[in-house]
C-alpha positions in Angstrom: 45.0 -61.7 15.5 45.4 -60.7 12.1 49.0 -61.8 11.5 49.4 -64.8 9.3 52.3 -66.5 11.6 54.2 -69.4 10.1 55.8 -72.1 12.0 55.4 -74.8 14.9 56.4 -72.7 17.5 54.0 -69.4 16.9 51.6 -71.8 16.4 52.3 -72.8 20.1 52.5 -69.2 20.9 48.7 -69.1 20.1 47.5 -72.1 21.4 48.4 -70.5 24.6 47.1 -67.2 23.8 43.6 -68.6 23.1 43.9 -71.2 26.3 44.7 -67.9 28.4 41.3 -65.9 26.4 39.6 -69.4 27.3 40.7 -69.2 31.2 39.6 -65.3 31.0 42.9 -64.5 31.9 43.7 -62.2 28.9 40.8 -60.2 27.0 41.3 -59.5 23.3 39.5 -57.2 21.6 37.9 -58.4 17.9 37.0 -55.5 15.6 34.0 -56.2 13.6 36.2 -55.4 10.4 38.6 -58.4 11.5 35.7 -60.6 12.0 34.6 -59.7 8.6 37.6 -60.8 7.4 38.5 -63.9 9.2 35.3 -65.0 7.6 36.2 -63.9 4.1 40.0 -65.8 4.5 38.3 -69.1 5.5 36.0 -69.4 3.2 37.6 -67.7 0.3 41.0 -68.8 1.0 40.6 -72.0 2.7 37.5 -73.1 1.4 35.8 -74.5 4.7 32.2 -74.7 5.0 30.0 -71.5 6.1 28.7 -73.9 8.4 32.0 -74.7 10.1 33.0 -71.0 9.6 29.7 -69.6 11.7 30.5 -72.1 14.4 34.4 -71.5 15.0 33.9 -68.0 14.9 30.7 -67.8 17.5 32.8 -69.6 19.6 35.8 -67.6 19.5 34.0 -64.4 20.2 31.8 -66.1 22.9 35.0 -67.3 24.8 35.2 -65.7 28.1 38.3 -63.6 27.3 37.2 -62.1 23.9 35.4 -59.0 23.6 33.8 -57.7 20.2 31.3 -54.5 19.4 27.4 -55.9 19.7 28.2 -59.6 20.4 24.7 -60.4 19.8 24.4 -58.6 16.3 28.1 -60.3 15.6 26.7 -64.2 16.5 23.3 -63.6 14.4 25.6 -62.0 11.8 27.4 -65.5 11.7 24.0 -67.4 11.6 22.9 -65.9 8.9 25.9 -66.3 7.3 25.6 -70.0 8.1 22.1 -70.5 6.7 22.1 -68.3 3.2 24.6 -67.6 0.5 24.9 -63.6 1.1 28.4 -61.9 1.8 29.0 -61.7 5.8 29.3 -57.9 5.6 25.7 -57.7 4.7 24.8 -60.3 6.8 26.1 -57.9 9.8 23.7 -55.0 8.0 21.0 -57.2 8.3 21.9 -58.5 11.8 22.0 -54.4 13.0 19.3 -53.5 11.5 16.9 -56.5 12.7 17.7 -55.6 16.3 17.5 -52.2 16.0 14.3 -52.5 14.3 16.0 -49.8 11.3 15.3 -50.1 7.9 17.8 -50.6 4.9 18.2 -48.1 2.6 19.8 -50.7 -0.4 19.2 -51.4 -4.4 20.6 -55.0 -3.1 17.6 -57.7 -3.5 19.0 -59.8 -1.5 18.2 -58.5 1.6 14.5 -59.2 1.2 15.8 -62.3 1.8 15.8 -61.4 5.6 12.4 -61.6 6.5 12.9 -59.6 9.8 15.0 -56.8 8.0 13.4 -53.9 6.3 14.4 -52.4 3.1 13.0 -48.9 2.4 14.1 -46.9 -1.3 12.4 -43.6 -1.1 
């Protein structure tokens, strides 16, 4: 997933490769480090909306034949990625940390900008 491939026919190659994740007939495994930087390549590389980002992404690791570490921490990762301006890395901190109810230990500010995250400095 991480290869930049160039040309009509790998292109083909993973059109069917996704159709086959779609059908559940192959299972792909998405680090959380590749997510992170799919996320960083289309929006620092290819300039597409955070928006459109969040969404594409969501549904590639929600498709039946795509597995990735704390699916539920990765898809509220992408939401708040969607809805504020911070870097999607800490946007997975804050994600973890909500739903394991564990603080933050960070001189970053803007994580107070996640209401349901706590950030503790003692």
């Amino acid at each position: 997933m991480t290869s930049v491939a160039r040309g009509r026919g790998r292109f083909h190659s993973r059109g069917r490769l996704f159709a086959a994740c779609d059908r559940g007939d192959v299972v792909l495994e998405v680090l959380p480090s590749v997510l992170a930087e799919c996320v960083f390549v289309l929006d620092s590389f290819y300039g597409h909306p955070r928006g459109a980002i969040a969404a594409a992404l969501t549904g590639l690791i929600t498709s039946p034949g795509v597995e990735i570490r704390d699916q539920p921490a990765a898809v509220d990762a992408l939401g708040r990625y969607a809805r504020t301006r911070c870097h999607f890395v800490d946007c997975l901190i804050a994600a973890a940390a909500a739903a394991g109810d564990t603080p933050v230990a960070t001189f970053d500010e803007g994580f107070r900008k996640f209401e349901d995250v706590r950030v503790k400095i003692d």
